[in-house]
BAMAR-307393 format. One record per residue: x negated, y, z of N, C-alpha, C in turn. Coordinates in pm, whole numbers, padded with zeros to 5 digits, always signed. Example, Ala and Ser with C-alpha at 12.3 -4.5 7.8 and 13.67 -1.06 7.14 Angstrom:
REM BAMAR-307393
-01319-00569+00780-01230-00450+00780-01320-00330+00780 -01285-00225+00708-01367-00106+00714-01290+00003+00787 
***
This chain:
REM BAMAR-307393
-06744+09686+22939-06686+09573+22866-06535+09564+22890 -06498+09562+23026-06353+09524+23036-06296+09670+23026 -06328+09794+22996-06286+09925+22931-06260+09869+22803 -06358+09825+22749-06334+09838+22553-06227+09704+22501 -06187+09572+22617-06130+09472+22593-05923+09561+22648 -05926+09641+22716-05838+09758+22739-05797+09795+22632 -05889+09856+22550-05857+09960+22418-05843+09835+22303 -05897+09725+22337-05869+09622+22233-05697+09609+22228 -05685+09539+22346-05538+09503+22382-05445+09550+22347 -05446+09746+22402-05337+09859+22373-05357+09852+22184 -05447+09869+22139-05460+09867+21975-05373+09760+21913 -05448+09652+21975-05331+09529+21910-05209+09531+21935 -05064+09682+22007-04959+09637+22025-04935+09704+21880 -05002+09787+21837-05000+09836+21689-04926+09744+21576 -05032+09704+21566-04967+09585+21398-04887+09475+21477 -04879+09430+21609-04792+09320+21660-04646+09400+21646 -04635+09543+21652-04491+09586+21610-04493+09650+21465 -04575+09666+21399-04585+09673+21228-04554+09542+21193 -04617+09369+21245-04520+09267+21191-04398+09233+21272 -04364+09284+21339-04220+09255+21342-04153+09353+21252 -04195+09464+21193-04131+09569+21164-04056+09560+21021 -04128+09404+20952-04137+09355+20822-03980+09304+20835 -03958+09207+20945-03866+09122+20953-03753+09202+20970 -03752+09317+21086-03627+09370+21131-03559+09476+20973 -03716+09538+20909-03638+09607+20813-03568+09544+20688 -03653+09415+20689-03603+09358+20568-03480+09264+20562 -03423+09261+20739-03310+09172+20769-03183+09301+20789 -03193+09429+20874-03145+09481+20838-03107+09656+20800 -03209+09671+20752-03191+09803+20663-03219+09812+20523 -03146+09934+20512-03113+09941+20326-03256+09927+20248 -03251+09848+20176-03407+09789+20095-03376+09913+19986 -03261+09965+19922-03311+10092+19828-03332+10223+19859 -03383+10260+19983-03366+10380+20025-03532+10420+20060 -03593+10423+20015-03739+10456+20056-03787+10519+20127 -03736+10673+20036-03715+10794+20083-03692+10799+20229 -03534+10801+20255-03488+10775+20378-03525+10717+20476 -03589+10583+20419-03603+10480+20535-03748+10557+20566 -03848+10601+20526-03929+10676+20538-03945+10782+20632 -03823+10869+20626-03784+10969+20679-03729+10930+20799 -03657+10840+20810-03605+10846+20971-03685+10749+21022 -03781+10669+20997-03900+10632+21039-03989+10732+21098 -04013+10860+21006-04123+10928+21048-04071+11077+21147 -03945+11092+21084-03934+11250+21181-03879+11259+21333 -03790+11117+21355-03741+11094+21499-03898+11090+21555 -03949+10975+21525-04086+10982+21620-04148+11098+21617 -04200+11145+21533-04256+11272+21537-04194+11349+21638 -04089+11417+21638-04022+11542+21752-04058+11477+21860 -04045+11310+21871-03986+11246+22035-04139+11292+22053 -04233+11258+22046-04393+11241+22051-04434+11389+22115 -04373+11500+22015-04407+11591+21967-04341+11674+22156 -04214+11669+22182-04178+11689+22290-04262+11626+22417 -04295+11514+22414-04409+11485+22565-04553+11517+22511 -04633+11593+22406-04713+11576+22354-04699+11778+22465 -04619+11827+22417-04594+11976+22419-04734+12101+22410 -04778+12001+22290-04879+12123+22227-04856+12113+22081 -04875+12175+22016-04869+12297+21912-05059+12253+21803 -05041+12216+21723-05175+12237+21608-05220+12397+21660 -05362+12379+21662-05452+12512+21653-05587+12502+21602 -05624+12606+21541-05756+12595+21453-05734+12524+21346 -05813+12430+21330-05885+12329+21229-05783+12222+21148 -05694+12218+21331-05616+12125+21306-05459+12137+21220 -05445+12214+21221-05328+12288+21100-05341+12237+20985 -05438+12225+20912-05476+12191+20792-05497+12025+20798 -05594+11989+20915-05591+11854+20945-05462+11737+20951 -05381+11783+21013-05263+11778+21016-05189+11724+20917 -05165+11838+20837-05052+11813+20703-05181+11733+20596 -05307+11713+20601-05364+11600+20504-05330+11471+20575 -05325+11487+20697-05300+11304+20776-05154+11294+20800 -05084+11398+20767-04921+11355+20792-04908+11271+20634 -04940+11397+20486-04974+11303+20369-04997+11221+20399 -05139+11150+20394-05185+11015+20422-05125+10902+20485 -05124+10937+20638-05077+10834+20681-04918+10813+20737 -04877+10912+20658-04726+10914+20703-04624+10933+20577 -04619+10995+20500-04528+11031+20409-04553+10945+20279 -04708+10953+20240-04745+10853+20138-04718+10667+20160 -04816+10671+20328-04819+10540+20368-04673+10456+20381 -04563+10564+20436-04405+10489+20456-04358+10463+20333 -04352+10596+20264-04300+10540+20125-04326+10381+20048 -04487+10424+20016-04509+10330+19950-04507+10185+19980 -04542+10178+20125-04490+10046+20200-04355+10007+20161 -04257+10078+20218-04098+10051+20164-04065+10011+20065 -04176+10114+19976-04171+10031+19827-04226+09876+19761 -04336+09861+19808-04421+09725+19807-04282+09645+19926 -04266+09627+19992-04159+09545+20035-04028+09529+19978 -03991+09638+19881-03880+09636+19808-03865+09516+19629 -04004+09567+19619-04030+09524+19499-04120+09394+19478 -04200+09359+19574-04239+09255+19588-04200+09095+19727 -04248+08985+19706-04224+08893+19792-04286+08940+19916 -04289+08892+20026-04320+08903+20184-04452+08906+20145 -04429+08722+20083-04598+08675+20128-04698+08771+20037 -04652+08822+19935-04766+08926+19800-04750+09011+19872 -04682+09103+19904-04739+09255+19985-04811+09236+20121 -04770+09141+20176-04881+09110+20262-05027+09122+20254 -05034+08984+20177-05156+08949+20130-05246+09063+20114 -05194+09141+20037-05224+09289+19969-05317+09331+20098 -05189+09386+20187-05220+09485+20291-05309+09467+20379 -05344+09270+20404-05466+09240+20433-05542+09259+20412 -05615+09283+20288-05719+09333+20263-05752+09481+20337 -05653+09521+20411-05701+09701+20449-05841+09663+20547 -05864+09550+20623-06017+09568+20713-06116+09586+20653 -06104+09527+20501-06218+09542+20397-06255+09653+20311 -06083+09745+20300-06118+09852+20264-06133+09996+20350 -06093+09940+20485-06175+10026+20611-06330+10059+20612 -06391+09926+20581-06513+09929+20603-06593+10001+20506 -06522+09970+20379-06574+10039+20213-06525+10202+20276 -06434+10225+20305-06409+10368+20290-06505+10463+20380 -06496+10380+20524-06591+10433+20663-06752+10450+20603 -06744+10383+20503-06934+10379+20461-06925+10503+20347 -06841+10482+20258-06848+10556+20180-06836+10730+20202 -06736+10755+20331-06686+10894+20377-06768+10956+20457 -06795+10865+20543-06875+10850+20697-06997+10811+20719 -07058+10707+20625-07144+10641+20625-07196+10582+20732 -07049+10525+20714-07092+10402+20870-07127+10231+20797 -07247+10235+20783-07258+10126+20726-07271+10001+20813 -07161+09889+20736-07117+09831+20819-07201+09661+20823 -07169+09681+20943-07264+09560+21049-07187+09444+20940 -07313+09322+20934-07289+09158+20914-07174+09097+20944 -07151+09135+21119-07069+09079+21165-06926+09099+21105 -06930+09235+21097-06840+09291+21085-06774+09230+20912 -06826+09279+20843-06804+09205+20687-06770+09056+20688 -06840+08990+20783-06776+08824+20751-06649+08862+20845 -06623+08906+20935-06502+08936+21034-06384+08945+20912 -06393+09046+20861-06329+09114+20771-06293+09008+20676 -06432+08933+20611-06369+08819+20505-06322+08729+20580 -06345+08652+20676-06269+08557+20754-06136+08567+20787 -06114+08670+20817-05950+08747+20850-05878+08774+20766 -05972+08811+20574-05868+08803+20471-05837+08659+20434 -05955+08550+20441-05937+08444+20415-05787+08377+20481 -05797+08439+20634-05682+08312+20701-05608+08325+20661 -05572+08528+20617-05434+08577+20561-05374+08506+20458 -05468+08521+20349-05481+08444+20247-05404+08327+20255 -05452+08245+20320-05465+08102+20329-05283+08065+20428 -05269+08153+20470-05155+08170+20533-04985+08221+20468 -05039+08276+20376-04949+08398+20363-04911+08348+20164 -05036+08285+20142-05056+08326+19957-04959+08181+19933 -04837+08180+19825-04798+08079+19795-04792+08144+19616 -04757+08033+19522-04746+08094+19354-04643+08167+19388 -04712+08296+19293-04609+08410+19292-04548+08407+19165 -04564+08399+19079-04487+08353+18943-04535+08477+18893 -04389+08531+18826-04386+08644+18787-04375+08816+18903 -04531+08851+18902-04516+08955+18991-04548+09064+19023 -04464+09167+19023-04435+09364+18956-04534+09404+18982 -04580+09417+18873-04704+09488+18869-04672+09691+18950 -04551+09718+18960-04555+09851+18994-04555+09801+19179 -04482+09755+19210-04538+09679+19349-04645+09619+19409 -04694+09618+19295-04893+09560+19355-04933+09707+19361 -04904+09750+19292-04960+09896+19297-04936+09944+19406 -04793+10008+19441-04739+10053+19558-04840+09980+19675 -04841+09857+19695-04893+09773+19830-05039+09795+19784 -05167+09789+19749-05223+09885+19693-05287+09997+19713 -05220+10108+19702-05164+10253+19689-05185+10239+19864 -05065+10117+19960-05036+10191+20050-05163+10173+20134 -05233+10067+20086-05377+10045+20150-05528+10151+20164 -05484+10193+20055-05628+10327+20023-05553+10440+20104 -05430+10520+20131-05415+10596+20175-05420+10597+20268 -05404+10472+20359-05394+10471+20452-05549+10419+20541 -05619+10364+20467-05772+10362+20511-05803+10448+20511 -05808+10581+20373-05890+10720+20418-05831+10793+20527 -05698+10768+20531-05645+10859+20662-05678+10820+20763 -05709+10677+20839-05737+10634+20913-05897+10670+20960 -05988+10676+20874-06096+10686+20852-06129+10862+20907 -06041+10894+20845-06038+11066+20864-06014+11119+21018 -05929+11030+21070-05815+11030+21182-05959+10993+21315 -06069+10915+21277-06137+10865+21354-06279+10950+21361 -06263+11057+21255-06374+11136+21201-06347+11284+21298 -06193+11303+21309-06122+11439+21359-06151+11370+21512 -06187+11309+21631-06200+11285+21743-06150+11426+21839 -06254+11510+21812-06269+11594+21896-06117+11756+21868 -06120+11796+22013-05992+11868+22007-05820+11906+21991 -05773+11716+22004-05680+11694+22021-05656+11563+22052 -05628+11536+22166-05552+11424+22204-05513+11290+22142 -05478+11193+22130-05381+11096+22010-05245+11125+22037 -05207+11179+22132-05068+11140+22114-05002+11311+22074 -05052+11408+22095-05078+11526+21995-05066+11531+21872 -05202+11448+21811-05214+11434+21707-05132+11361+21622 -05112+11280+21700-04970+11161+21638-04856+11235+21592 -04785+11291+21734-04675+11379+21675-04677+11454+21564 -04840+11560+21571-04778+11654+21491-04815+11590+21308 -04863+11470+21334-04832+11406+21160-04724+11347+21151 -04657+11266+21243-04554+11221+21204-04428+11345+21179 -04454+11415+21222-04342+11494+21224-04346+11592+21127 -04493+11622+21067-04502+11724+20955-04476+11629+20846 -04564+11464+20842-04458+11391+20725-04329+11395+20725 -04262+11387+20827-04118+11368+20809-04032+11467+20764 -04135+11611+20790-04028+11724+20705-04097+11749+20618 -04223+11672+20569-04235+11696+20406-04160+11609+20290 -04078+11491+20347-04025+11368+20296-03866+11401+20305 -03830+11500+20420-03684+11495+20424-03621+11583+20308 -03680+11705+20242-03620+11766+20109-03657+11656+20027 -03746+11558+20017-03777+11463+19884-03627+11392+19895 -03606+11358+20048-03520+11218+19967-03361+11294+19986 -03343+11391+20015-03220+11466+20040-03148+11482+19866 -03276+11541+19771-03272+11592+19661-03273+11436+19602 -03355+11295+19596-03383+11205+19499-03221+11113+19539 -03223+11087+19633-03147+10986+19743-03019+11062+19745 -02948+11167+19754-02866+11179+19844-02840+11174+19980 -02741+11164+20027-02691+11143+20180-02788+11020+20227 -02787+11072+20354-02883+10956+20467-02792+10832+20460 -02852+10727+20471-02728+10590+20434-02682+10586+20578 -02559+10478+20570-02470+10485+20629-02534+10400+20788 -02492+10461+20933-02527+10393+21015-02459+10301+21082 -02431+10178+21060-02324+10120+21162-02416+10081+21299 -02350+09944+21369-02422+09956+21487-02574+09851+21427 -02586+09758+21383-02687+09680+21400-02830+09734+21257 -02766+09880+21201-02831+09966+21138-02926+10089+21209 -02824+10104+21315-02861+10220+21398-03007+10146+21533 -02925+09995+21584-03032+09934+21676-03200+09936+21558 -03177+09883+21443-03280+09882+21347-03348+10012+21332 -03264+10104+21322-03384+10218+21309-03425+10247+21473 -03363+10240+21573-03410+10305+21695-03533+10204+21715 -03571+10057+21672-03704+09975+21670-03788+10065+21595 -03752+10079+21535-03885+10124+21405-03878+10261+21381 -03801+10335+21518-03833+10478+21527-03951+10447+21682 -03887+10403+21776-03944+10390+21928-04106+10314+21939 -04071+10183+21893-04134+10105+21879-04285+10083+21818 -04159+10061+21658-04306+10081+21546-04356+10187+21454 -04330+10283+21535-04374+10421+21508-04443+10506+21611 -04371+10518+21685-04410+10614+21796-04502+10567+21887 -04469+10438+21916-04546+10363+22017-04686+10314+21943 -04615+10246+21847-04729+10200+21789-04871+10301+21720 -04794+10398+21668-04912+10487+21550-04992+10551+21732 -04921+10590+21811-05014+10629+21933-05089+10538+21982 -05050+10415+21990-05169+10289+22053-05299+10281+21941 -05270+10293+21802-05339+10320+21666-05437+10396+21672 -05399+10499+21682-05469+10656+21679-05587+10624+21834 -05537+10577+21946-05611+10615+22048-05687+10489+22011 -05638+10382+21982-05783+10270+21951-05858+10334+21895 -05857+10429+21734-05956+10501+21657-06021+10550+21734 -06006+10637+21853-06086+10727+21944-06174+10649+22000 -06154+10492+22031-06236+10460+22135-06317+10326+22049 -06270+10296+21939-06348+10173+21895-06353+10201+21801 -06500+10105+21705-06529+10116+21584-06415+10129+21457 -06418+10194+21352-06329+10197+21271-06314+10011+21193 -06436+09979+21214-06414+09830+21161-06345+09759+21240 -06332+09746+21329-06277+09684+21439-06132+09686+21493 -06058+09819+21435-05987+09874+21423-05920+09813+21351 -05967+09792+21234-05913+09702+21098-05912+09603+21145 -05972+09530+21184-05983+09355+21191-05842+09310+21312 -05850+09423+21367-05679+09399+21469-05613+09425+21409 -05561+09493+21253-05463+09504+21191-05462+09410+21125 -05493+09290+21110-05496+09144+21022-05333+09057+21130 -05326+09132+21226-05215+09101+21350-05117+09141+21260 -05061+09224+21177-04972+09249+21103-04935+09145+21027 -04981+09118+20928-04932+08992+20868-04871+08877+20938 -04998+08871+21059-04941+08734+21146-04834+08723+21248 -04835+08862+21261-04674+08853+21362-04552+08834+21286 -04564+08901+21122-04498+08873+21041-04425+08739+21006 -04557+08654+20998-04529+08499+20972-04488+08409+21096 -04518+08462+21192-04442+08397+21340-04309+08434+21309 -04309+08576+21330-04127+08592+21336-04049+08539+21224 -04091+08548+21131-04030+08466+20984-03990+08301+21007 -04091+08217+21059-04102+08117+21153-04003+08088+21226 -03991+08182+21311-03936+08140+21456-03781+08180+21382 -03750+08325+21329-03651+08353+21295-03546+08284+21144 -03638+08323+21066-03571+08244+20922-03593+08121+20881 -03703+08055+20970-03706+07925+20929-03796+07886+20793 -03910+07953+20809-04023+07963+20714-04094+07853+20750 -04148+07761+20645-04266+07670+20644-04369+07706+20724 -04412+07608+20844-04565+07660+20900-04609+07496+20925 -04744+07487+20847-04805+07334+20871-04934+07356+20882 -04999+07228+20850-05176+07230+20844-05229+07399+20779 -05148+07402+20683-05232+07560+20586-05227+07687+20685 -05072+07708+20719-05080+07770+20836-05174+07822+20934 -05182+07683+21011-05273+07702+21119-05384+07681+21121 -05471+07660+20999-05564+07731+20990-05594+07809+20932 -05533+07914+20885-05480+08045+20849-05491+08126+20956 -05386+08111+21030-05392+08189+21179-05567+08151+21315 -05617+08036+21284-05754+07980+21309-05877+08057+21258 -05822+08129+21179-05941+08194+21110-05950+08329+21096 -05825+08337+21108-05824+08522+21144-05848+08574+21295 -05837+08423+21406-05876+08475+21507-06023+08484+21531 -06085+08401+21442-06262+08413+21437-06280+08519+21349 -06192+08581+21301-06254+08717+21215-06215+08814+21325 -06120+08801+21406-06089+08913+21501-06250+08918+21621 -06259+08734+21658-06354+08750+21769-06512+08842+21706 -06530+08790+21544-06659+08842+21494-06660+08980+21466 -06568+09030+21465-06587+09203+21448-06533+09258+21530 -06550+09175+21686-06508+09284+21824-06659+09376+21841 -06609+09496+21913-06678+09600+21969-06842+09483+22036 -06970+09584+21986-07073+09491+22025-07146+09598+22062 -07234+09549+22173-07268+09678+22309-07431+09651+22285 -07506+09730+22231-07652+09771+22247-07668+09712+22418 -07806+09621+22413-07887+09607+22544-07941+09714+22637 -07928+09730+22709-07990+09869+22811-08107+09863+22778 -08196+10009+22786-08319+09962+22750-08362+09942+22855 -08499+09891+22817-08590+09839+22918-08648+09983+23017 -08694+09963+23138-08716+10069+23237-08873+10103+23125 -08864+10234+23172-09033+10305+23120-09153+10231+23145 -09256+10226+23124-09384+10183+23181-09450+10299+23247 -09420+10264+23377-09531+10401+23444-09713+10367+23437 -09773+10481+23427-09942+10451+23442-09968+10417+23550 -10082+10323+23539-10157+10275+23604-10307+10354+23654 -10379+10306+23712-10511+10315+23709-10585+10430+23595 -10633+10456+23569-10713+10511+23421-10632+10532+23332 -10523+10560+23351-10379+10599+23254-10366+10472+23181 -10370+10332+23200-10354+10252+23185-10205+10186+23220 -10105+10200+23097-09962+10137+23123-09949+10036+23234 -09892+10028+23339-09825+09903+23419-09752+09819+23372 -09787+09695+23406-09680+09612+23368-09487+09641+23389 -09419+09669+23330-09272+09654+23338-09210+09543+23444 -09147+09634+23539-09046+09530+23607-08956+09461+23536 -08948+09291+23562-08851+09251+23489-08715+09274+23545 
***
């Protein structure tokens, strides 16, 4: 128990630096650079990883690799960047909440991990708080940005899903590197050729990317990856509902965002979706029945 409340903890520093990651990029780095912001998101971490990792893809994993660098790195940054570019906080959010629900759809559908009661109300409870937290009238709103936020949700559930399927024969923090780093040099001819020159670094540009190179990349996709190894893929999800909400704290604390009654029970309800789809431990079985008399079962010690 206090092993799997361990792997809970380290998992949750994951999306607690994916929502800060909302605030720092959107306060200060270039909102038109996708590409880029993508790229030096994904290839610093990658090498740094990739250097204390100091192994090399072999076998299976070569191929494994460059589908989960796609997935959860080159597709997933982009299109995020993009859904934050093009849409409000609170709508791409909202969106991305939904990923515990489409964890669970994807894990059943790929894997056929069909998923526990608990787990499904967890999941709706945790979109609900989001919801209920996060959703204000959106008016008029881009339909190519719902897409993108969306988009960044399915790619990043099957990769995740996939990521938890590949267990055996490499490490997480191995494995980490060598996707982040094969996304990042599949993304760096994209945005060299779409983008031009890498944008400009001054100093409180440069502190911004070294967060969301160190931080919410490197640190984080490795705390990510090794939760997958050790806990349910549903469960997994239901700690990424922490994304949104660190989001709306720091927005809070920092810009001076509305937080009242709706709020907090918003954040009230995603923590009962977190408690209902924690890791749940089968009873030991009961000791054997040895024979008796005339091969007659004994009663069981209680």
């Amino acid at each position: 128990m206090e092993a799997n409340v361990r792997w809970v903890l380290l998992t949750a520093l994951a999306p607690l630096a994916w929502g800060a990651n909302y605030y720092v990029t959107h306060a200060y780095l270039p909102a038109d650079r996708p590409l880029w912001g993508a790229t030096l998101r994904a290839l610093p971490a990658g090498l740094l990883l990739l250097a204390l990792a100091r192994r090399r893809p072999h076998g299976p994993w070569w191929r494994r690799s460059a589908l989960l660098a796609l997935l959860n790195t080159a597709a997933f940054f982009v299109l995020l960047y993009l859904a934050s570019q093009l849409l409000p906080t609170s709508a791409a959010a909202t969106v991305m909440a939904a990923s515990p629900l489409a964890m669970l759809l994807t894990a059943w559908a790929l894997d056929g991990q069909r998923p526990h009661r608990a787990h499904l109300a967890g999941a709706a409870a945790g979109l609900a708080g989001v919801a209920l937290t996060l959703l204000e009238p959106l008016g008029a709103v881009s339909w190519t940005g719902l897409a993108a936020s969306a988009g960044a949700m399915l790619v990043s559930s099957v990769g995740y899903v996939l990521s938890a399927r590949w267990r055996e024969g490499a490490d997480p923090l191995a494995a980490t590197s060598w996707q982040l780093t094969a996304g990042g040099l599949m993304l760096l001819p994209l945005a060299a050729a779409v983008e031009g020159a890498p944008p400009p670094l001054d100093g409180p540009t440069l502190l911004a990317f070294g967060y969301v190179t160190l931080v919410a990349t490197a640190l984080a996709f490795a705390c990510w990856f090794a939760g997958l190894r050790h806990l349910p893929a549903a469960t997994v999800g239901l700690l990424g509902l922490l994304n949104p909400l660190a989001g709306v704290l720091l927005g809070t604390a920092l810009d001076g965002d509305a937080f009242g009654m709706r709020q907090g029970a918003g954040l009230a309800l995603v923590a009962a979706g977190i408690l209902l789809g924690r890791p749940r431990h089968p009873r030991p079985p009961a000791p054997p029945a040895t024979a008796g008399p005339a091969g007659l079962p004994r009663r069981r010690v209680p």
